[in-house]
C-alpha positions as CSV (number, residue, x, y, z in Angstrom):
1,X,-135.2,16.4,115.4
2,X,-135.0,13.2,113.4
3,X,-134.2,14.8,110.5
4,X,-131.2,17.0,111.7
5,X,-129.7,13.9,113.2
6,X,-130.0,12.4,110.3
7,X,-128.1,15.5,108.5
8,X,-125.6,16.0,110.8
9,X,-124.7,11.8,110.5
10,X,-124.4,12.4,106.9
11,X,-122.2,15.3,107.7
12,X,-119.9,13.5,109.6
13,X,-119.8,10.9,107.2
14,X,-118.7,13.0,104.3
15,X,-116.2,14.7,106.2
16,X,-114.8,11.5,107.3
17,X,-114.9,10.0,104.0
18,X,-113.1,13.3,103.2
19,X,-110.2,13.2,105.7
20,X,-110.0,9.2,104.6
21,X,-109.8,10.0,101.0
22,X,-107.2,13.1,101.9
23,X,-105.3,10.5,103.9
24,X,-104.5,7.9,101.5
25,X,-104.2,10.6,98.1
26,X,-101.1,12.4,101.2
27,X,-99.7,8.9,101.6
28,X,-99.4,7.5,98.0
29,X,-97.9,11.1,97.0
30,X,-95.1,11.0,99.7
31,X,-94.4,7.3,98.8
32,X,-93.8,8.8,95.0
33,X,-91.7,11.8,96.8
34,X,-88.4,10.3,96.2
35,X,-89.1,9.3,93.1
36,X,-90.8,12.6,91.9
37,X,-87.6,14.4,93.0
38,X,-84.6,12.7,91.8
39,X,-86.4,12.4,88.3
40,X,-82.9,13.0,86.3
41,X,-82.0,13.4,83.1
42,X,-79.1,11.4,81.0
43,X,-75.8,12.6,80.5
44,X,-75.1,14.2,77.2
45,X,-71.9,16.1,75.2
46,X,-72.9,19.6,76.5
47,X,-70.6,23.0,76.3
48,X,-70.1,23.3,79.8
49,X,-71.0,21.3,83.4
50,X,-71.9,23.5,86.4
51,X,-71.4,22.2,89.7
52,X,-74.1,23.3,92.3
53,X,-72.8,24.0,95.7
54,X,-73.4,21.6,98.6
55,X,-72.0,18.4,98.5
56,X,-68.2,17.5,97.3
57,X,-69.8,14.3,95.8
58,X,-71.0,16.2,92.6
59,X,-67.3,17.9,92.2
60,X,-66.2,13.8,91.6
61,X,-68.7,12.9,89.3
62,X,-68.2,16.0,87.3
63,X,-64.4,15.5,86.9
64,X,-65.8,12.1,85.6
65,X,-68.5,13.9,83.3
66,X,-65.3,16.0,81.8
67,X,-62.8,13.0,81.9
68,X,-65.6,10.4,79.2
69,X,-66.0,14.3,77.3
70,X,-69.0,15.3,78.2
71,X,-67.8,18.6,78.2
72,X,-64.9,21.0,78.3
73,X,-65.2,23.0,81.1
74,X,-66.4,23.1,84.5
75,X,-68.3,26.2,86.5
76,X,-67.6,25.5,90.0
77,X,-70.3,27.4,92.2
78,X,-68.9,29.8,95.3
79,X,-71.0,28.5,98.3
80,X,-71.4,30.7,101.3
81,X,-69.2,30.3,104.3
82,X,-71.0,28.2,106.8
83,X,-71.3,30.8,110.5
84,X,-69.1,28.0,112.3
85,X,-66.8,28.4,109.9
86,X,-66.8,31.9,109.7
87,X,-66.2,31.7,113.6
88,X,-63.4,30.0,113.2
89,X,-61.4,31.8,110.5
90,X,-61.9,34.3,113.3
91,X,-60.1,32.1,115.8
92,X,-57.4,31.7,113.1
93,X,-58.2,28.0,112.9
94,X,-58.5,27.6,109.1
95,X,-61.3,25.3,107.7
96,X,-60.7,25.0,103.2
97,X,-64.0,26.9,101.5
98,X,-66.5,24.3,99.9
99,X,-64.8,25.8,96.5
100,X,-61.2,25.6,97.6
101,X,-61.9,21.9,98.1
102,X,-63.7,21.0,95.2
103,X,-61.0,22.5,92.9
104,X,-58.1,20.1,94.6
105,X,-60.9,17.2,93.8
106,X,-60.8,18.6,90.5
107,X,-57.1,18.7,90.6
108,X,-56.6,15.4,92.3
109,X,-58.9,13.9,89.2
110,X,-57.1,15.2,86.6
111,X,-59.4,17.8,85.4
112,X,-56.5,20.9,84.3
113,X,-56.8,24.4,85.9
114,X,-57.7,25.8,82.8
115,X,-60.8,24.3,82.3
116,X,-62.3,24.9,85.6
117,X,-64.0,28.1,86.0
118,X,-65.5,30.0,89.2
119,X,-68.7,31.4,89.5
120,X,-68.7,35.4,90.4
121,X,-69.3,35.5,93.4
122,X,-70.3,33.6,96.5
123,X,-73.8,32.4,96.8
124,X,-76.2,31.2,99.3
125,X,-79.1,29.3,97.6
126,X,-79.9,27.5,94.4
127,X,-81.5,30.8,93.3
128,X,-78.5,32.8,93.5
129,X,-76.8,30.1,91.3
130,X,-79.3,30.2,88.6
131,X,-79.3,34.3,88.8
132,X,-75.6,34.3,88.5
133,X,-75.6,31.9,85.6
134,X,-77.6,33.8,83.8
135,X,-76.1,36.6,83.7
136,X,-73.0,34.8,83.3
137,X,-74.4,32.9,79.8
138,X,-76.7,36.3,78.7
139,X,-77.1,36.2,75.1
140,X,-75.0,32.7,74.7
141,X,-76.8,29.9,73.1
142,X,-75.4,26.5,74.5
143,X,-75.9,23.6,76.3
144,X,-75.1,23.0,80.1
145,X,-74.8,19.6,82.2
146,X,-76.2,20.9,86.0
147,X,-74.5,18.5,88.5
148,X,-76.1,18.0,91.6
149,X,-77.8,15.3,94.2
150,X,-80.7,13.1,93.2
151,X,-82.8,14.8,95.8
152,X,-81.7,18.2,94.8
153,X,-82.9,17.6,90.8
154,X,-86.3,18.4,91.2
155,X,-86.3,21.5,92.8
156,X,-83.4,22.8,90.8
157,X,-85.1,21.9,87.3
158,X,-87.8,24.5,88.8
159,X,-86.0,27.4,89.9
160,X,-83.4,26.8,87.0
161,X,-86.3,26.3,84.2
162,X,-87.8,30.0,85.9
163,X,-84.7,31.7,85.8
164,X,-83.5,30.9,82.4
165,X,-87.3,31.4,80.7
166,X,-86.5,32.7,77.0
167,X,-82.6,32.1,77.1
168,X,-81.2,30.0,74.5
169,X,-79.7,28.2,77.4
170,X,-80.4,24.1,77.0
171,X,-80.5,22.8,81.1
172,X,-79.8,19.2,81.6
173,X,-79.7,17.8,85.2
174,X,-78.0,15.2,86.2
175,X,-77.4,13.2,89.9
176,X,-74.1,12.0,91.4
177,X,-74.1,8.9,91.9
178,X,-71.5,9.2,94.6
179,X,-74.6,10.1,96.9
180,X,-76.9,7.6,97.5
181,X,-80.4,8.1,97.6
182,X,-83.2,5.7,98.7
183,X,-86.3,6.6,96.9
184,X,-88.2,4.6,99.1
185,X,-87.0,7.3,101.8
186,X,-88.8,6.5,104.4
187,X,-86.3,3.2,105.4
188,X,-83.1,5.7,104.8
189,X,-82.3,7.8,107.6
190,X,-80.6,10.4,105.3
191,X,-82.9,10.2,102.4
192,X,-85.8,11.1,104.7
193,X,-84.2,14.2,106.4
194,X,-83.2,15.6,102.6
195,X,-87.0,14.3,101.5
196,X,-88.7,16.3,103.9
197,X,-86.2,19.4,103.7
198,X,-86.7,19.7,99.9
199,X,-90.4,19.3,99.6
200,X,-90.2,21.8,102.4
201,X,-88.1,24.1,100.1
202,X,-90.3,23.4,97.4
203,X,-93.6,24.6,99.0
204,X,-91.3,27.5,100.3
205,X,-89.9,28.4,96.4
206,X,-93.4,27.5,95.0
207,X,-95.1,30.2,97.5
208,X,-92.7,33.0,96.5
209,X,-89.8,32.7,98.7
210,X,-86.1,32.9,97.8
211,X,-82.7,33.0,100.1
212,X,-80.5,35.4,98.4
213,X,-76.9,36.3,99.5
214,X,-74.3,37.4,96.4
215,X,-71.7,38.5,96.9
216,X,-68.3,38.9,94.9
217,X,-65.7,36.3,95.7
């Protein structure tokens, strides 16, 4: 009797040192979250910047990466119309498409028509950007400057590193600074909501999933 008590103590113990040792290793890696995922790279002359959908703040900072001549075009990506949105176009109340904004930015900035360019068609996830891209650049060996949010960098080195395996296709990402982001997170209201939605995306992308959603625009 003595000596199963004395096993199932030592059980317990383990199992708590276990869940203790668990606890602390989960801690420490969510306190290196933010910095783990707005791990950037620096800005340099590349043949072209792409502008991932989502936030109007990388549209300004790459008609600043084109104005110092970083590059001498720009790939503007075709988000998908949000369903509110969609609603109401149906209503006749018109709301400007992500894109249709981010080109006046462009405009506004300086950046000439010419050099702005469109991705084919509309997409609805980081995936379908980096699919489009590459078929866009097949066969083209050149450098590209991916503009996008600090929080956004390290989940779209992943999918765009997958996607363009074997290409002769140099990625380099780079955050707006026109969006802050804490890395200490946890103090930010915002930067903890897009922390825990893009290590949620990440477990998501890591375990096989994808949102997919061309279409031509």
């Amino acid at each position: 009797m003595k000596s199963q008590k004395s096993c199932l103590k030592c059980c317990l113990f383990w199992v708590c040192g276990a869940l203790a040792l668990t606890a602390v290793v989960s801690l420490a890696a969510l306190g290196y979250a933010g910095r783990w995922l707005s791990a950037a790279d620096a800005p340099q002359p590349a043949d072209a910047i792409i502008v991932l959908g989502g936030a109007f703040e990388r549209t300004l900072y790459a008609a600043d990466l084109y104005a110092s001549g970083q590059a001498s075009r720009i790939y503007l990506s075709q988000p998908a119309r949000e369903g509110s949105h969609r609603l109401l176009d149906e209503l006749g109340l018109k709301i400007p498409t992500e894109h249709e904004i981010s080109l006046a930015i462009l405009q506004r900035k300086g950046v000439p028509t010419a050099h702005v360019l469109s991705f084919p068609a509309t997409s609805l996830s980081t995936a379908d950007e980096a699919e489009q891209l590459k078929q866009l650049f097949a066969g083209q060996r050149l450098a590209v400057l991916i503009v996008t949010s600090s929080y956004h960098i390290r989940r779209s080195r992943m999918v765009f590193s997958d996607g363009f395996a074997g290409s002769e296709v140099t990625l380099r990402f780079v955050a707006t600074p026109y969006e802050p982001y804490a890395v200490d997170w946890w103090h930010d209201q915002e930067s903890a909501r897009n922390t825990v939605l893009e290590l949620a995306k990440i477990i998501y992308y890591q375990a096989g999933g994808r949102f997919r959603g061309s279409r031509a625009g």
